[in-house]
C-alpha positions in Angstrom: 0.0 0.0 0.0 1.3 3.8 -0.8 2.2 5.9 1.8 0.2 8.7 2.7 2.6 10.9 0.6 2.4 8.8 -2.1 -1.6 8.9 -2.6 -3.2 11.0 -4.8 -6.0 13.7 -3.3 -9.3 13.1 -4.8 -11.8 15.7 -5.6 -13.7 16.7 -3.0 -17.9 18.2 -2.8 -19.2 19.6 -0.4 -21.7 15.9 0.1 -17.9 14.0 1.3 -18.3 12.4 4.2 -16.0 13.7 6.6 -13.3 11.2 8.6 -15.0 9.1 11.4 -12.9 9.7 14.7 -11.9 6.0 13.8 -10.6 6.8 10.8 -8.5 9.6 11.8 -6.8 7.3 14.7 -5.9 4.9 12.0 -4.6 8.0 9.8 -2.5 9.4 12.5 0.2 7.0 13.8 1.5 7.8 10.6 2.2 11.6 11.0 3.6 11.6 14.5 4.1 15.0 14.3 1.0 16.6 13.9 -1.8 17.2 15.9 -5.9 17.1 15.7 -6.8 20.7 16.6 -10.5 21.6 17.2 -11.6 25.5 16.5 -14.9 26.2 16.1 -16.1 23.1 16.2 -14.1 21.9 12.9 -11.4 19.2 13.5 -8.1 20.1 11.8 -4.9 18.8 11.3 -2.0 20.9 12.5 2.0 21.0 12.9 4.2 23.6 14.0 8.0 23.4 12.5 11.3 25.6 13.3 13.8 26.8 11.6 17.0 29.1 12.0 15.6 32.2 10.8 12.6 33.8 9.3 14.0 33.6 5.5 13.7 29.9 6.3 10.6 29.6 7.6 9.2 32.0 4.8 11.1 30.0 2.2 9.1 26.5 3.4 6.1 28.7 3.2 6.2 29.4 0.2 7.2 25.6 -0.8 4.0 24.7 0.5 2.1 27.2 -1.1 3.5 25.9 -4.4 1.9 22.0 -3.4 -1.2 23.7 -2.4 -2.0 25.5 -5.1 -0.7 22.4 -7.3 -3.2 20.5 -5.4 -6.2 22.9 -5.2 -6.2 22.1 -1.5 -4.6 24.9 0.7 -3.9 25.1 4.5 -3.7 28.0 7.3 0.0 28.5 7.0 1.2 31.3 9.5 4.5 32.0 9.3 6.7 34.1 12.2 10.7 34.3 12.8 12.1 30.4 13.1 8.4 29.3 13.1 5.5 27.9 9.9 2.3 26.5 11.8 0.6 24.1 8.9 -3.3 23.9 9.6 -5.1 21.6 7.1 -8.8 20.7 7.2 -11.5 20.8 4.3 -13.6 23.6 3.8 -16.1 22.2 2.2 -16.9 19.8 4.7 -15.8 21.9 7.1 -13.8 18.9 9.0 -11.3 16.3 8.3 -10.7 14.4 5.0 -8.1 12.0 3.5 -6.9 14.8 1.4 -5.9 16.5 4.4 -3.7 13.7 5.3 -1.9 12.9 2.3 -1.6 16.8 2.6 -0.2 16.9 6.0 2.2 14.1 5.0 3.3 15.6 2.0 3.9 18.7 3.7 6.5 16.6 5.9 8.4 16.3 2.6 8.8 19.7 1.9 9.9 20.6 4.8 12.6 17.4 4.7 13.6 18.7 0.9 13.8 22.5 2.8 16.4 21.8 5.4 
């Protein structure tokens, strides 16, 4: 089976059945990293990553900005000195989908291919 990384993000309406709480604690052990997040009742998916300096952090930013867009699929990205916080959730459904964590994990990527 491909890695989460490795999957492909599927379309996604506005009818998708957001991720069962099961679903999401099979989903997890295999981002480590990140967190479930809860904000205004939507669950999200979110990881905070540090770097040297804020050209850094603006740089892997930016990197993910580039998947995003490349995807159709964009996060909450806020970016300070030494610091990027990565949100990801689905809009539409306003919850958690797969896409958010083949998202999350390839956002792990970039920031591997940024240091």
């Amino acid at each position: 089976m491909p890695t989460l990384a490795e999957q492909h993000c599927s379309a996604c309406h506005g009818e998708a059945a957001r991720l069962t709480p099961e679903q999401i604690d099979q989903l997890l052990p295999a981002l480590p990293k990140w967190q479930i997040v809860e904000r205004g009742g939507i669950m999200q998916l979110q990881r905070s990553f540090t770097f040297r300096n804020f050209a850094q952090a603006l740089d892997f930013t930016n990197r993910v900005g580039e998947l995003a867009e490349s995807q159709g699929h964009h996060p909450a990205i806020t970016t300070e000195w030494g610091k990027a916080t990565v949100t990801w959730w689905t809009h539409k459904i306003r919850g958690l989908h797969h896409n958010d964590f083949i998202m999350a994990a390839r956002t792990d990527e970039v920031v591997h291919a940024n240091v």
